[in-house]
N, C-alpha and C positions, 0 to 999 in steps of 0.2 A: 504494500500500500504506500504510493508515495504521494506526499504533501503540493498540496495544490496551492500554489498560489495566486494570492488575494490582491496584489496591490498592485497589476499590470494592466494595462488596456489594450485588453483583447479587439475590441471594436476597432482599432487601431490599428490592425491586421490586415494583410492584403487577402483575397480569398485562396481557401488551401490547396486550391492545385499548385501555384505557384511556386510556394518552395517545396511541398511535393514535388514537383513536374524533378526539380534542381537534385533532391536528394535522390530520387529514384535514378535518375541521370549516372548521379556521382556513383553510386552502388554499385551500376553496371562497367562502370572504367574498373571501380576497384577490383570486380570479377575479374575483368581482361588484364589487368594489370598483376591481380596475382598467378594468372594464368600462367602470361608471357614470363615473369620472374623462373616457373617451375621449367619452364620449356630453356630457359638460360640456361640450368642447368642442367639441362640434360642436352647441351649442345644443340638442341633444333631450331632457335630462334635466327632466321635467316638476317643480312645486315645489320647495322646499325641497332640492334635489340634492346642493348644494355641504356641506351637515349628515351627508347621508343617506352621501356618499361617506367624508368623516371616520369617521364612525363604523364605515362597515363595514374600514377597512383597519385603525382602533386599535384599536377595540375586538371587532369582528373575527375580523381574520386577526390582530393583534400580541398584544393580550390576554390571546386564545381558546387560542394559542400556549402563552405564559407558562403559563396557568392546569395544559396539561400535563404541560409541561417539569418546573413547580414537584412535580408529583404523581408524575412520574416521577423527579425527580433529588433531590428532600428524603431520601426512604427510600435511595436509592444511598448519597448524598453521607452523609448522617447515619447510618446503621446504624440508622435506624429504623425499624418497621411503618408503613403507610399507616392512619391511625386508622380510615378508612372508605371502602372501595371504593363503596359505596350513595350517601355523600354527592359523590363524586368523578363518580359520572355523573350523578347529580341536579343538580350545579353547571351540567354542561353542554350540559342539558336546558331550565335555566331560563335561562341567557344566550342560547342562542341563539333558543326563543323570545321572549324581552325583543326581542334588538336585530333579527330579521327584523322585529315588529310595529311598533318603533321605527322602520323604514326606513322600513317600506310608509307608516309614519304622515306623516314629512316627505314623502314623494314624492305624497301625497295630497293633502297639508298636513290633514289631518285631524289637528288639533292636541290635542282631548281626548283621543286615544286614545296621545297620549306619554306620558302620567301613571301607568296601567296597566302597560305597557310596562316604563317606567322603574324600577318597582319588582319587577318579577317580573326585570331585569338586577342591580339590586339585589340580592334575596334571592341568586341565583345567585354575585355576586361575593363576597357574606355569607357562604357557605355553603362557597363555595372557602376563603377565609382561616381563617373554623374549623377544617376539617380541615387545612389545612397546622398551622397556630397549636399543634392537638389533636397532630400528627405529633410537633413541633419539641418536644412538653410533655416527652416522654423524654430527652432528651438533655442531660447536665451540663452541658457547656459550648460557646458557640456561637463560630465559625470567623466570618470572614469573609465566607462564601457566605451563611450562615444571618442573620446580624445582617443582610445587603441585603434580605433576603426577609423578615424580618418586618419590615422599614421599607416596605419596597413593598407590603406586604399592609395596613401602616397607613395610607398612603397612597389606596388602593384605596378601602377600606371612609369614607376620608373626602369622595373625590370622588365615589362614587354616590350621598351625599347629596346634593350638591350637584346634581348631577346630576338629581335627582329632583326640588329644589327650582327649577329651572330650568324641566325640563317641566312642572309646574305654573302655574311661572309667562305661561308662554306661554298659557294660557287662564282662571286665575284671576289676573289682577296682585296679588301678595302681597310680593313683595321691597320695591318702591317705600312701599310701606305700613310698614313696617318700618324704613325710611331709608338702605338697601342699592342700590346701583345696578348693574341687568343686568349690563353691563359688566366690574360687580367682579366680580360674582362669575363670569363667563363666565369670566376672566382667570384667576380662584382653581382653576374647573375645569379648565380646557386644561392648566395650569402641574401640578398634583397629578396629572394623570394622564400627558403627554409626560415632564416632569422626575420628578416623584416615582414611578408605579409602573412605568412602563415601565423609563425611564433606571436609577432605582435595580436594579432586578431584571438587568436588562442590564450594569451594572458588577459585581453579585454573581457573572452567573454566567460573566462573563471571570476573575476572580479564581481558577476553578476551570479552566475549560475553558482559557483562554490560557496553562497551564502544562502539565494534562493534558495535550494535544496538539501543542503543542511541546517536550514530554520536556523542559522547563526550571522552573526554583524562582523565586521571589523572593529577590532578595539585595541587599544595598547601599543605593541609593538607592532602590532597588523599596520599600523599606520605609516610607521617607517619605514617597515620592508616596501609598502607601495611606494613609495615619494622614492626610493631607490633605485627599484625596478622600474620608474616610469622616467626616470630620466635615464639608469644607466642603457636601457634596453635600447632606444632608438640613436643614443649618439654611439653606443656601441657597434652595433648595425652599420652607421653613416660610416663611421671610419673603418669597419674592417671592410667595409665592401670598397672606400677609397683606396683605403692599403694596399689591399688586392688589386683592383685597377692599374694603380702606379707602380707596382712592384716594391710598394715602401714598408720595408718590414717593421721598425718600430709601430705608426700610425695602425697597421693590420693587428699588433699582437695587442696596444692599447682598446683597440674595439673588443675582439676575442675577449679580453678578460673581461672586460665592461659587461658583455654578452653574459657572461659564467658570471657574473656578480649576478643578474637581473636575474636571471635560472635559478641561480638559489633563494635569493629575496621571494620568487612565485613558488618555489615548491615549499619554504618555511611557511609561507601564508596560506596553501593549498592543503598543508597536512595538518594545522593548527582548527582549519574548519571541519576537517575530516572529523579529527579527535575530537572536537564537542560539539559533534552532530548531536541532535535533536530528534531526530525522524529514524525512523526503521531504514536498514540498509538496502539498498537498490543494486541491480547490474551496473548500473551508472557511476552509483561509492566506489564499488570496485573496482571498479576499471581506472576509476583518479585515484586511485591506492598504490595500484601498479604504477601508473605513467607519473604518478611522485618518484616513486623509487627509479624507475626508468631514470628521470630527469636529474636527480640527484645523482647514480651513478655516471652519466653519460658527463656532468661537470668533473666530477672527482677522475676521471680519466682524461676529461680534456684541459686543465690547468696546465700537465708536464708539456702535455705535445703542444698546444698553443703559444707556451712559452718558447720552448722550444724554435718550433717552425708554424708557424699563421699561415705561410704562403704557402707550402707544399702542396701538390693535388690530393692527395693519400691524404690528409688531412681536412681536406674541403669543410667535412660538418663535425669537427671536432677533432680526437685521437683518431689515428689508422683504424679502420675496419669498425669506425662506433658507429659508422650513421643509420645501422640498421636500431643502433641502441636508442636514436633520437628519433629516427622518425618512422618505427613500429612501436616502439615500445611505450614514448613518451607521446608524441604527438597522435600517432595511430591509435593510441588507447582513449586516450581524451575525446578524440574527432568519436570512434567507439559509443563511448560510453555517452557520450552529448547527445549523438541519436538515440539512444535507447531512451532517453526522454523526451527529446524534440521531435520524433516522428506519431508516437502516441501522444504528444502535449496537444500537436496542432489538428488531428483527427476528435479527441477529445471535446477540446472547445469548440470544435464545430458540431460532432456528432450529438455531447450528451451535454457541454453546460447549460443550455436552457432547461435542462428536464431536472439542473438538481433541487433537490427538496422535493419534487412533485412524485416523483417515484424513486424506484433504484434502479440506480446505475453504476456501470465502475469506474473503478478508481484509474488513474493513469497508468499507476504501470499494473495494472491488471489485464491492462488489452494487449499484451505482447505473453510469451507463454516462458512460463520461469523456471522451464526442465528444459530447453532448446538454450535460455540467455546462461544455464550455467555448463551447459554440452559445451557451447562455443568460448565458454570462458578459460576452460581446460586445454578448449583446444588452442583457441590463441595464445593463453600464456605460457602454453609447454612450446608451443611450436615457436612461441620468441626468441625464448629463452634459451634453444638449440641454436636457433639461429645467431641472436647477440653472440653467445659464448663461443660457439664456433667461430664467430667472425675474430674477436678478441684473444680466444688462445690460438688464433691460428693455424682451425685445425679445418682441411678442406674435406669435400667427399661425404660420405653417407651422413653423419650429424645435420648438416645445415640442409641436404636434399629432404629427410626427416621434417626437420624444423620446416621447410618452407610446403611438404605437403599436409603437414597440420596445418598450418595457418590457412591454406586452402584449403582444407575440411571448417575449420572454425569462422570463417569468410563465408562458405556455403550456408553452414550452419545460423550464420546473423542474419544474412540477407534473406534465408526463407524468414526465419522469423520477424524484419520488418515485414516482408510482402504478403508475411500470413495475419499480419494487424492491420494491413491495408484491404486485403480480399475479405476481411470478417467484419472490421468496422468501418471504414470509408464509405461515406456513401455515394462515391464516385467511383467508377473500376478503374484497373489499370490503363487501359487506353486510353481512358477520358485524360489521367492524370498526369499523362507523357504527353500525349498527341494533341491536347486540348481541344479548340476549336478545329482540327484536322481530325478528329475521330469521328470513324465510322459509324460511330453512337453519337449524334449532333444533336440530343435533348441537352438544353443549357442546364449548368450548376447551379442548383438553388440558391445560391449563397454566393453568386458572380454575378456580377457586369458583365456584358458583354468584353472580352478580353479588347483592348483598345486597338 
């Protein structure tokens, strides 16, 4: 039974196919994404694979995520209108054809056609941060939640240039021309979009949810870890993705630890709300149980090597071989666990909040099923934890192919059970909720405007 809360404006909401339409979206990259990882290893993934799997799990399933979290929870969180329902499926119309043409493109290695691609994922992530930016334009004054989100929506719109100038570069060489090295700026991309939009959007929206749902406040020292994390995170960010850029290794290893300062400040604040929680435990506690410790370990290993070397590749998302530790463990679990509440929150307050008090109905996380959320909970965290540790002692071969086909078991295992709380409680089907007004089923959503 988990705690609903009372002090959000739902009316404020755009209607729920929308960031439906977003997370079911994302769900399916992160299928193909764990797919393409398994097929890595077992050597069948034809060209550019190792590119083509990054992208579809960040940008994606994590992204894809974000992009309707942010379009779902700006107007909750903020008491504000959604500036434009029109531009909110448009965003997710053009990402995802950007990054399908971008996979097929690496898997082909048919490299001019990244450049196209790259810019129509572009316009899309453009288009996103306008309307959030255009949402956020009403509101006096900005909270905690909101200042992360328009730092990650800044972040966003700086790394798909990069981004773009990248794919270019891969068939017209223009960086070297300019006196810019791949390298840097490969470093400048990974860094703006793991640290800056992900990470950052990811601490804004623990600031909100890690209290919501643990029926607990920030108090005391909560206060200082934030005012730490919220300045060392983005100048962290700024410079290491500078450093990296220019090849300036002081500047990059200043950011890096800025970076490890703001990580600890979030998981001290993260595990503090944990500990006096209020409310009965959820798949969702659990899962920010793990991706604390995840986070906490993944810093406690990346101080040596950041000090060390900031610039190395091998190094990119922290120590050699951690970034499975940062972004399955920590971030994968969070993004996790965030749906298992925000997929049944937003079916919920459509399906059954007008009927409470009048009859019975359930509770939120009663509409997902909690023999399947703790099936895949065994399986993602055995199969992490084969994989982290494999990655870290360096050990190749059957451990981490293990590891990485539980995780595709425990992947399988989530996604039926969101789409088994969609087919049983939604009252829209799957097509409606993908294909919107293109579905073969063209009865309109009770509870929509015609889509703009």
């Amino acid at each position: 039974m988990g705690a609903i809360p009372g002090d959000i404006e739902t009316d404020q909401q755009p209607p729920m196919t929308v960031p439906l339409r977003h997370f079911v979206v994302g769900l399916a990259f992160l299928v193909a994404g764990i797919g393409l990882g398994i097929g890595l290893h077992l050597n069948a993934v034809p060209g550019l694979g190792r590119l083509a799997h990054v992208h579809l799990l960040l940008a994606g399933w994590i992204c894809i995520t974000i992009m309707g979290a942010m379009t779902q929870f700006v107007p909750v969180w903020s008491g504000a209108t959604l500036y434009s329902r029109r531009l909110a499926n448009l965003q997710l119309g053009l990402v995802v054809a950007g990054l399908s043409g971008f996979v097929g493109a690496f898997l082909l290695v048919e490299t001019t056609w990244l450049i196209p691609f790259a810019v129509l994922m572009l316009v899309g992530f453009w288009v996103f941060a306008y309307n959030i930016v255009r949402t956020l334009g009403t509101v006096e004054e900005y909270d905690v939640t909101e200042r992360h989100f328009l730092g990650a929506l800044g972040f966003f719109l700086a790394l798909t240039v990069l981004g773009v100038l990248l794919a270019v570069d891969f068939t017209i060489p223009t960086l070297s021309r300019v006196g810019v090295g791949r390298s840097g700026v490969v470093g400048a991309h990974a860094t703006l979009a793991v640290f800056g939009a992900v990470l950052t959007t990811v601490y804004g929206a623990l600031y909100q949810l890690g209290t919501m749902f643990t029926q607990t406040e920030l108090h005391g020292i909560d206060h200082r870890l934030r005012s730490v994390e919220e300045i060392a995170h983005p100048i962290g960010v700024i410079a290491l993705a500078l450093g990296r850029l220019a090849a300036h290794d002081p500047v990059a290893r200043i950011g890096g630890l800025l970076i490890l300062s703001a990580a600890t400040a979030i998981c001290l604040v993260l595990a503090r709300k944990l500990y006096e929680m209020r409310v009965e435990r959820t798949p969702m506690h659990t899962r920010y149980v793990v991706a604390v410790g995840a986070l906490a370990l993944w810093v406690a290993v990346s101080v040596p090597a950041w000090i060390s070397d900031p610039l190395t590749r091998d190094q990119l998302l922290g120590a050699a071989n951690a970034g499975h530790l940062l972004l399955l463990g920590a971030i994968g679990f969070v993004v996790v666990g965030t749906l298992y509440h925000i997929i049944p929150f937003v079916i919920w307050v459509n399906r059954y909040s007008d009927l409470l008090g009048l009859e019975d109905v359930p509770m939120i996380d009663d509409l997902y099923d909690d023999r399947l959320a703790a099936i895949d909970g065994v399986l993602l965290g055995g199969g992490s934890a084969l994989i982290v540790g494999s990655n870290l002692l360096g050990v190749a071969g059957t451990p981490a192919l293990l590891g990485g086909l539980l995780v595709c078991a425990g992947v399988a295992v989530f996604v039926f059970n969101m789409v088994f709380v969609l087919l049983r409680h939604s009252p829209h089907s799957i097509d409606r909720i993908v294909l919107g007004s293109f579905s073969p089923r063209r009865v309109r959503d009770p509870d929509e405007a015609p889509e703009e």
